[in-house]
N, C-alpha and C positions, 0 to 999 in steps of 0.2 A: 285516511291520510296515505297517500303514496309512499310507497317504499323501494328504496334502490340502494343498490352496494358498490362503492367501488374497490371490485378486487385486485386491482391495482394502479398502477401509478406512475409510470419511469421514461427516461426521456431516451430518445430511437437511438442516438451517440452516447458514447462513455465521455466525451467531452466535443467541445465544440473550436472549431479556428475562431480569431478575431472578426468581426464583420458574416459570421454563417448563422444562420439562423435556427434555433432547438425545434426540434416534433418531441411533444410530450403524447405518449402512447397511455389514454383512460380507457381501463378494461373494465367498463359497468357492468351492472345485473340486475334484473329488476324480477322478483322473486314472485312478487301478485301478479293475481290473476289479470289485473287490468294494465295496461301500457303504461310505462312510463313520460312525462313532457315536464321539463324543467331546464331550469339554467345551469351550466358549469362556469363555476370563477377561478380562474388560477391567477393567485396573485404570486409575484414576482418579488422576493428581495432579497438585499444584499448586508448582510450579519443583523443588525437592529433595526433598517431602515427598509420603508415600501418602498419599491421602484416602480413600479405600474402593476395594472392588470389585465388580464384580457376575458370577455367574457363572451359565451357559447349557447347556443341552445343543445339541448341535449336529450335525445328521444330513444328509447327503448322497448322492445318488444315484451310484452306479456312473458315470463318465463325464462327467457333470455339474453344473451350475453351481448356485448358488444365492443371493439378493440377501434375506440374513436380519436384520430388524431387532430391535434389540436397545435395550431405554430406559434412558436413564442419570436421574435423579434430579438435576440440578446445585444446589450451595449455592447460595443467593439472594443472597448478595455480589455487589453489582455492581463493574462494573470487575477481572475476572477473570480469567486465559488459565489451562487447565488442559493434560495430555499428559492422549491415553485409549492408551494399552498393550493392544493385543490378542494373547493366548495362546492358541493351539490345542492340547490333549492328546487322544492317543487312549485307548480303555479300559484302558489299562496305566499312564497316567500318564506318558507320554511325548511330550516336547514335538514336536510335528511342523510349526507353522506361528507365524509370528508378524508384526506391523504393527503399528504407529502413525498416528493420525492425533491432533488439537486441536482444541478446542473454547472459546471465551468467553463472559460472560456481560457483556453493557451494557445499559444501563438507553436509550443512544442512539449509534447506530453511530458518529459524528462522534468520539469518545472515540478510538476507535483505527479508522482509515476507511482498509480496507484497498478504494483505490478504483482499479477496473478502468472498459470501455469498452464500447460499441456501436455500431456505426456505421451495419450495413447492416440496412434495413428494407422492401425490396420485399415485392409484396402476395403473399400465401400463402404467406408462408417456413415455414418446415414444420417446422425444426429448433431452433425457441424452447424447448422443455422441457427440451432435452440440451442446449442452449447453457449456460442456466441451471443445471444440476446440475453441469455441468462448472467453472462457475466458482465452486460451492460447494465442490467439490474443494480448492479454493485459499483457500477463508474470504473471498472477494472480498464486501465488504458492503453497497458503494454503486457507482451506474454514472453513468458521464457516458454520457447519451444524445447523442452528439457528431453535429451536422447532420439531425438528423430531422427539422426545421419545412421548413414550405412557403416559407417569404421570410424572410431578417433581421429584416426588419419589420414583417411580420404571419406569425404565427407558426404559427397552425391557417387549414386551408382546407377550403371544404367541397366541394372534387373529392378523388375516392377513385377510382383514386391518383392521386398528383398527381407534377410533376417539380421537385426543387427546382433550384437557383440555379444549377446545373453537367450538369445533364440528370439526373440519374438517378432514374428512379421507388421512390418512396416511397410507402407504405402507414402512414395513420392507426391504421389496424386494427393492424397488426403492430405497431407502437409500442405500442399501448392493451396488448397481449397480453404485449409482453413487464414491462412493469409489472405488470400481475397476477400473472405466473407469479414474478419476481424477489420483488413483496411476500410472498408464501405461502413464500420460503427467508428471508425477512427481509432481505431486499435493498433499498435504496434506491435510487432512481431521480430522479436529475437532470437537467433540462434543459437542454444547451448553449444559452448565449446568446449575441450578440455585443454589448459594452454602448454602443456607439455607429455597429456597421455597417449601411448601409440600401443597397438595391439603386441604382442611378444614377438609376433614374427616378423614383423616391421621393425624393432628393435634390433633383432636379430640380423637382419637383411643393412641395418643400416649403423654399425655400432659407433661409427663417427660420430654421426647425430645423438649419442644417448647421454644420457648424466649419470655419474660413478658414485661409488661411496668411496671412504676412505682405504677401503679391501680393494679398489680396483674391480667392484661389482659391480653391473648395471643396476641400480634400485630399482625394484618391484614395485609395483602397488597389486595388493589382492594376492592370490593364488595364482599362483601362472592366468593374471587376466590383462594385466597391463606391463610395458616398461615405460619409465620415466625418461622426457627426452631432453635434452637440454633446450633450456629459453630465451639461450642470450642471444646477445642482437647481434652476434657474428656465426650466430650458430646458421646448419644449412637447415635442420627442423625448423628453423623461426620463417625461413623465406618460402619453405615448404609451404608451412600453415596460414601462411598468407596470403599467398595463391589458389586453397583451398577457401580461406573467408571472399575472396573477391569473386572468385566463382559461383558460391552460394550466394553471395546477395545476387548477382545479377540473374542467374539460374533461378531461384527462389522466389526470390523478391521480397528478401529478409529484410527490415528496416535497420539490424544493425548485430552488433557480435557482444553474446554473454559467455566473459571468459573467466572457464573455472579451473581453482587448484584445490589440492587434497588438505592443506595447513602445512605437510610435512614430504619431503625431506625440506629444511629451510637450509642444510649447506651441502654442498655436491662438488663433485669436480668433473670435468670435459674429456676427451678422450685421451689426452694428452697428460692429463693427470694435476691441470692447473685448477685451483680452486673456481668455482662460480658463484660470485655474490648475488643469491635466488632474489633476494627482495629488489635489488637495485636491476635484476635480469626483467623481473617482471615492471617493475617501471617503465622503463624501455621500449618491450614489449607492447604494452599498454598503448605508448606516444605512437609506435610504430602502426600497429593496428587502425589507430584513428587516420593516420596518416594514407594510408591505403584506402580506407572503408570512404573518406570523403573525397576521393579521386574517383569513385563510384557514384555517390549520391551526398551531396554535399549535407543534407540533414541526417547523416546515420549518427546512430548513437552506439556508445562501448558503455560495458560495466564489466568489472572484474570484482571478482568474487573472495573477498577477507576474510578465509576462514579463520574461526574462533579469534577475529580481529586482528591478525598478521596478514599481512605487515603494512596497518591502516598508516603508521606513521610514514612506511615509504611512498604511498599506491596515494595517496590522499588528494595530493596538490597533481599527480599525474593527470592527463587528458582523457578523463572517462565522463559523463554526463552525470551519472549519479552515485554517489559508494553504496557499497552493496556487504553486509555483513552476514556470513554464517554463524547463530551464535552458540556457544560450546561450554561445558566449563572451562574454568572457575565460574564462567558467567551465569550462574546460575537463578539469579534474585531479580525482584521487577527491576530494584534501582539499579541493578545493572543493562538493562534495557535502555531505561531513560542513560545512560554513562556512556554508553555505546553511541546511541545517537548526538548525545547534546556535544560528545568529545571530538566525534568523526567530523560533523558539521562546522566548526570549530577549525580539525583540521584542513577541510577539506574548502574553506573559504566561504561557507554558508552551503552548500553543494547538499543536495535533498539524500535524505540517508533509506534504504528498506531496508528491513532485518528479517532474515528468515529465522524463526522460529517458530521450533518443531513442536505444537501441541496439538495432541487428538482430540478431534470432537467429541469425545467421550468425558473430555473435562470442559465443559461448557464454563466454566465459572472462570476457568485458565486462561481459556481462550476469551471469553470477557476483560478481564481485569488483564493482559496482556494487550490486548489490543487499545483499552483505554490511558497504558500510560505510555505506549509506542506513541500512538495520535496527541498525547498532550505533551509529550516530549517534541513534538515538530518533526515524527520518522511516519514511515508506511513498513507495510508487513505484509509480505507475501504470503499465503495460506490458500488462495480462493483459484479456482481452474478449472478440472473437468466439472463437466455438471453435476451440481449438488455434490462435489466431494470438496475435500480441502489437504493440505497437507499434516501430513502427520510423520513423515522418515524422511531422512535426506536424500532417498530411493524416492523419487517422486513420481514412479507408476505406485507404489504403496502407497496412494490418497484411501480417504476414507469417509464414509459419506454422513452429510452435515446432517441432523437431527430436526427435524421441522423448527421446534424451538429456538434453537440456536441461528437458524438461518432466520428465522425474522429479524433476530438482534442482530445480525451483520448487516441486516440492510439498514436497521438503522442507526449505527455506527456510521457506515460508508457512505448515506446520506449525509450524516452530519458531520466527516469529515470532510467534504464535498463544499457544502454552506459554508463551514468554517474557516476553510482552508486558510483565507486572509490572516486570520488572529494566529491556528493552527502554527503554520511553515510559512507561508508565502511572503507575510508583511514583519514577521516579529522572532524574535531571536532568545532563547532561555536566561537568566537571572538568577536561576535559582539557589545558587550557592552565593554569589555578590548578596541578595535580597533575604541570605537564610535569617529566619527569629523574627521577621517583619511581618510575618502569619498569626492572628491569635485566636483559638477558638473557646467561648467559656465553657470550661466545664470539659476539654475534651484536648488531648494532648495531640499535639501537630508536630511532624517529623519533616523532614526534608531531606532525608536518607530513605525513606520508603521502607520502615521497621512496621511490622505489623503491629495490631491493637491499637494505631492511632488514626490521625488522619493526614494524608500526604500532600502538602501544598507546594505545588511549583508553580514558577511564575516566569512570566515571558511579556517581554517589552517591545514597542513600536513606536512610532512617530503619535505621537497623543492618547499612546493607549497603551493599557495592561493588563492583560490576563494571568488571572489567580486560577489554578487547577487543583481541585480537589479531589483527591482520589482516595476511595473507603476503604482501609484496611483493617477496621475496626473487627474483632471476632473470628479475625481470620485465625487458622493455627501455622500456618507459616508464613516467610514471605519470600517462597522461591517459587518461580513460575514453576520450577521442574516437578513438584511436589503436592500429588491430584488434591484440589479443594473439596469436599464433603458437599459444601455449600456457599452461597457468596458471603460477599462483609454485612454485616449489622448493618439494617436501616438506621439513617440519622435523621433527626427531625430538629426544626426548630434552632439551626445553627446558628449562633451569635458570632459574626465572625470581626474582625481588626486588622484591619490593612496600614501597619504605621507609614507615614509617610509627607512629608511638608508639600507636596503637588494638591493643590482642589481639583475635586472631582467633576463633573461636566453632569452625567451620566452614569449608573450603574445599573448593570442588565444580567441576567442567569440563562444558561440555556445546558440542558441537557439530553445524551442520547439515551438516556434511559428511562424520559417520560414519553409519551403521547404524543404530545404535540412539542417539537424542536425549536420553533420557534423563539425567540427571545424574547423572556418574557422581564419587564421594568422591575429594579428591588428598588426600595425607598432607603435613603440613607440619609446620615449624617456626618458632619466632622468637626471633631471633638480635641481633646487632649487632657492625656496623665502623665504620669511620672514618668512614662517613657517616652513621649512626645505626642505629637498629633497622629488622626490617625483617622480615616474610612471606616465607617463602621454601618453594616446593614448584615440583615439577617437571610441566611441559607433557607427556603421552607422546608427542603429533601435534599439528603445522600444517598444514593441507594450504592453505583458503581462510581461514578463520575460526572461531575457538575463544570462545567465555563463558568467563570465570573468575568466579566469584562466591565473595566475602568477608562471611561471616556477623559479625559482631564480637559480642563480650561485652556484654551488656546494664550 
């Protein structure tokens, strides 16, 4: 019997425009002594349903590898996540290999902004093209280019290379390059900014421009490393740093400006000794920036940065593409993850939420069970960037590198937030407090607060459909992300679960990122009624992290 492997699977773009067509990149092997001849099937579809397929012949040398691309044709519906299903047979029709990898289709990454990082940029770095493919591995779409400028304040310099603000040599060049190579996967690239830090002697030099405390002091950030400048929209800092963001895109060829704050000072005064209302400065701000950046290039995108969620009430409805959360305490607990996202989104007009947070690869189970109730909340999560590292400090040259184990489960998380995306964010909106107590599982206590020991059902609604999410906190001993897990949750088996509800059902279907194969696989159900009314009822086979249930209903 012939034998081959395919060791991998992923598609040449981290996403695709409407009407562009996918290169799915198959890296075979064929391990015997004798050559490989057989067929590749990659089938195509979109959450439960086939779309097509296309099929390959597929031939390999005795011992060796081979990186064979194969085009897929994608619908021109924008706003799409597909599964591509790859089948290996050999000439007898014998299945002998198989993989998964996702693919979508956006008209503009922002829609679903699965955003990763960059941090290190010394001159002749060598390894930007595998950096780059690597995080197409993951559908990573957009980068925060975090700390690549010469000064806070002035932002390009014309020494090559230069050091910025903390010693370390940086490279123009290596920036410029890895934007080219990220635009050619369809990757976007953004410029970290700071929207009111300036070095101390630019403070110095210019104290008109600064922001006061109530002593009549410049406020500091750090040790003599920064002064804080003012952000209002009469201020001259604001028109300063605006003339330095429009400079950088067109110099660069940044797709758009990531504006950060510290959380604090949140009240200040101007030179003049008149109060500045920071939250309503950085609104402003915000509008202003967009305003500029699309006088450059009409698709740039802005995000501003809410630390530990301030001041998401003002910045929400402002003109940024996507809200962007740092998250801090009090926010400590998963349900606060999902609170963060389901609240921002909420504010923000349905507007796609990322959350950074900060867990090390060294808690694999953390960083598991956090990223599964970010994605079933309808958020993305920024963690993934230099190669093979991820974040772990809010210093994000302090990445830290991802553990083989753990990096197979991100890919197949980011697969199948990719697939999913539709049920995910794209098409459906959370419920979960309106729908609480409508979850029943026998035998097994279900929370909708996200308390450990039970199990966590949130639920999210669309036009004919509704996804049940279950998430295993069973055996856990806590229920704060911040708080290193031993081990994961208690396998569950055999779930009896109860959907109350007077809608019939069409269809129900499971899919999880933590079996095998992602696919959707059919549950049988029923619908019934007791003393609390009617209700969906079919059975779970496995909990491990995180299960989909999706609920077709009768048109």
């Amino acid at each position: 019997m012939a034998t081959v492997e395919i060791l991998d699977l992923f598609p040449h773009k981290a996403t695709y425009l409407p009407g562009e067509d996918a290169t799915i990149w198959v890296h075979g092997h064929c391990p015997g002594p004798a050559p490989f001849r057989g067929t590749l099937r990659l089938q195509v579809t979109f959450l439960a349903d086939r779309v097509y397929e296309v099929e390959v012949d597929l031939s390999l040398p005795p011992g060796g590898s081979e990186r064979v691309p194969v085009t897929l044709p994608l619908p021109p519906a924008d706003g799409r996540g597909y599964g591509v299903d790859g089948v290996v047979t050999d000439a007898g029709g014998r299945v002998v290999a198989w993989a998964s990898t996702a693919v979508d289709v956006l008209s503009r990454w922002t829609m679903a902004p699965r955003y990763g990082f960059l941090s290190d940029f010394p001159p002749d770095r060598a390894d930007i093209a595998s950096t780059i493919e690597g995080l197409v591995r993951y559908h990573i779409n957009g980068l925060q280019f975090y700390d690549w400028m010469y000064r806070h304040e002035d932002l390009l310099t014309e020494q090559e290379p230069y050091q910025d603000p903390l010693g370390r040599w940086l490279s123009r060049r290596t920036v410029r390059a890895f934007i080219e190579v990220a635009h050619r996967s369809n990757i976007a690239a953004m410029a970290y900014t700071a929207i009111y830090g300036a070095s101390v002697e630019f403070g110095q030099a210019h104290p008109d421009w600064a922001l006061y405390d109530a002593q009549g002091r410049v406020i500091p950030f750090g040790q003599d490393f920064l002064s804080i400048m003012n952000p209002a929209p009469d201020s001259p800092w604001t028109d300063h740093l605006m003339a330095q963001f429009v400079e950088a895109m067109r110099e660069m060829g940044f797709d758009g400006i990531h504006l950060d704050q510290y959380g604090d000072p949140k009240v200040g005064f101007d030179a003049q000794g008149c109060p500045v209302e920071i939250a309503q400065a950085f609104r402003a701000f915000i509008r202003r920036t967009r305003e500029r950046l699309v006088a450059v290039r009409a698709e740039a995108a802005v995000v501003f940065n809410a630390v530990g969620n301030w001041p998401i009430e003002d910045v929400a409805q402002a003109p940024q593409d996507f809200l962007y959360v740092e998250v801090w305490p009090p926010h400590t607990r998963y349900y606060d993850l999902w609170s963060l996202v389901v609240n921002a989104r909420r504010l923000g007009g349905g507007k796609p939420v990322v959350l950074a947070v900060y867990i090390p690869p060294s808690q694999p189970h953390n960083v598991r069970l956090a990223d599964a109730v970010i994605f079933a909340s309808g958020g993305f999560h920024i963690e993934l960037g230099e190669q093979g590292r991820m974040l772990a400090d809010p210093y994000f040259p302090n990445h830290q590198r991802v553990p083989k184990g753990l990096a197979g489960v991100l890919r197949r998380y980011y697969d199948f937030a990719v697939r999913y995306e539709n049920l995910l964010t794209l098409e459906t909106e959370d419920v979960t407090e309106e729908e609480a107590g409508s979850i029943a599982i026998e035998g097994v206590e279900v929370t909708h607060e996200g308390e450990q020991g039970r199990v966590w059902a949130m639920i999210r609604q669309g036009e004919g459909v509704e996804v049940v999410h279950l998430i295993n906190l069973v055996g856990l001993p806590t229920s704060e992300w911040s708080k290193a897990l031993p081990a994961g949750p208690s396998p569950l088996e055999g779930l009896r679960v109860r959907r109350y509800t007077d809608r019939r059902p069409r269809r129900v279907w499971l899919a999880s990122p933590d079996a095998t194969d992602a696919q959707a696989q059919p549950l049988p159900h029923c619908v019934d009624r007791d003393e609390r009314g009617a209700y969906v009822a079919f059975t779970v086979p496995r909990l491990d992290y995180w299960d989909l249930i999706t609920i077709e209903f009768a048109r």
